[in-house]
Residue, then its C-alpha position, 0 to 999 in steps of 0.5 A: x147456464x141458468x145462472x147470472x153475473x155480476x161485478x167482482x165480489x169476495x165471499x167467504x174469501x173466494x174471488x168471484x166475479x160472476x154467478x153470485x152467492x146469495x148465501x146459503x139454500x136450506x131445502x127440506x124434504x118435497x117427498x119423505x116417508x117410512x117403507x115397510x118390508x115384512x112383519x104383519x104387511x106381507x113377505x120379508x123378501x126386499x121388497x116393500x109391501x106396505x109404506x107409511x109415507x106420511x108418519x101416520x104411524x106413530x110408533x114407527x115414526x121415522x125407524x129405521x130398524x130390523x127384527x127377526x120376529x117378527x122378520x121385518x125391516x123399515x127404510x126410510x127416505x127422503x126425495x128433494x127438489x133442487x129446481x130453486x137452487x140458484x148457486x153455479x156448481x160446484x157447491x158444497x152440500x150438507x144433509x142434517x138430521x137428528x137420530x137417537x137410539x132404541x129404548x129397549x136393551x139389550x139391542x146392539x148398537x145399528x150403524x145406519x148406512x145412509x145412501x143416495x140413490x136416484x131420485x124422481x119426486x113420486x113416493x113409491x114402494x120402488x124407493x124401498x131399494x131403487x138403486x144404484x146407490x151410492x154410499x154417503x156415510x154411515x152413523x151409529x146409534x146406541x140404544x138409549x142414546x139421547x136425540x143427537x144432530x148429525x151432517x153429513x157432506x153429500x156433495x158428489x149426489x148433489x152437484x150431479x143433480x144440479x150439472x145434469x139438470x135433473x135438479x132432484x136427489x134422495x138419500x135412503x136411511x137403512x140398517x147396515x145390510x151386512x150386519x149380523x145380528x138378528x136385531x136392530x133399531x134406531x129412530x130419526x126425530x122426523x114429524x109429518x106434523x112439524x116440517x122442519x124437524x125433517x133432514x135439510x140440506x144446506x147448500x152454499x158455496x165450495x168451502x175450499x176453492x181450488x180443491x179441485x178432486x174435493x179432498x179437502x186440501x189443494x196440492x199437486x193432484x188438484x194441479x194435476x186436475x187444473x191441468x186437464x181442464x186448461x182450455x183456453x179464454x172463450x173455451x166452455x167445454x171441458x176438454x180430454x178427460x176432464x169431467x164437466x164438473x172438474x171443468x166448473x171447479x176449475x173455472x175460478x173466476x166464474x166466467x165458464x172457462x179455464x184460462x191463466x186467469x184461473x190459474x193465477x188464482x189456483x196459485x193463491x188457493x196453491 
């Protein structure tokens, strides 16, 4: 474990007694661009032909559209490094960002589907659809509609980033690819000239210990999880068919095993 321990503490009305919570981490995109498929750069054919990576083009910054004329589709995407994260998983995690709509009618309203998918911190035509990808939440956006703040949580992307070790993760942008109609627009207030106008993560300690399958309450099926991973004092490895981070979240009191301590503490988030 890269992390440390310290006296007992109570934060956020958690009992922690190792692996300290420095508060939470805002981290800002370390790779971001616009990727464009058709139009005057080539093919439309799902593949990027020409990318604006630094937002150099001032009237596609930051679009997230589709059109049919001519054929053509901007993605866009965000890669974020996790290496200075020191908080022990599982944390929660929050990507926030600001969209507003097209200022041409009579455009539809365009759900944008925003997706996770594997990151690698190289800027590349390959992220215009590297997959697999996993979808996060999808926001829609009417035209003319005002700049507008959007969270969404992205816990599942980013504790698998810091448990493997890969420590990176990256979310896509796009038009719903099921949609039907011929047009579509949105925009993400992103400049390359003012970085922090760029989606952040927030990442910070679990909201709600002891919700062992994050669903947002603690009942029988996060018993049922506490269960799988009860190993014993001393015990580090998740055992049968509990997950290595169903072993962290179950690891109350933060000392890298599952033990009765823990569960007298899952008793009180019961």
């Amino acid at each position: 474990m890269r992390r440390f321990c310290i006296a007992v503490a109570v934060l956020g009305g958690w009992l922690i007694t190792s692996a300290p919570s420095w508060g939470a981490v805002t981290i800002r995109p370390v790779k971001d661009g616009t990727l464009v498929d058709g139009g005057g750069f080539g093919t439309y054919d799902g593949v990027a032909d020409a990318a604006d990576w630094y937002f150099n083009e001032s009237s596609y910054e930051g679009a997230v559209t589709r059109g049919s004329n001519p054929a053509i589709e901007h993605r866009v995407v965000w890669e974020y490094n996790l290496s200075t994260v020191t908080l022990t998983p599982p944390v929660s995690a929050t990507l926030t960002f600001t969209m507003e709509g097209a200022s041409v009618w009579p455009l539809p309203d365009t759900d944008v589907h925003v997706y996770a998918y594997p990151a690698d911190l190289v800027e590349d035509f390959a992220d215009f659809s590297s997959g697999p990808t996993v979808l996060q939440g999808i926001v829609t956006i009417v035209p003319f509609q005002d700049p507008t703040e959007y969270s969404l949580n992205v816990d599942t992307p980013v504790n698998d980033a810091l448990t493997s070790g890969l420590d990176q993760v990256a979310f896509r942008f796009m038009v719903d690819p099921d949609a039907t109609e011929p047009d579509y627009q949105a925009f993400i207030i992103a400049l390359e000239s003012s970085p922090t106008t760029k989606p952040y993560l927030t990442i910070d300690e679990p909201a709600d210990p002891g919700d062992l399958d994050d669903d947002g309450d603690v009942d029988l099926d996060d018993h049922a999880v506490f269960v799988d991973c009860l190993a014993g004092p001393a015990i580090t490895t998740p055992p049968g068919d509990c997950t290595a981070l169903e072993f962290d979240r179950a690891d109350l009191d933060r000392d890298s095993d599952v033990d009765l301590k823990d569960f007298g503490l899952f008793q009180g988030y019961y």
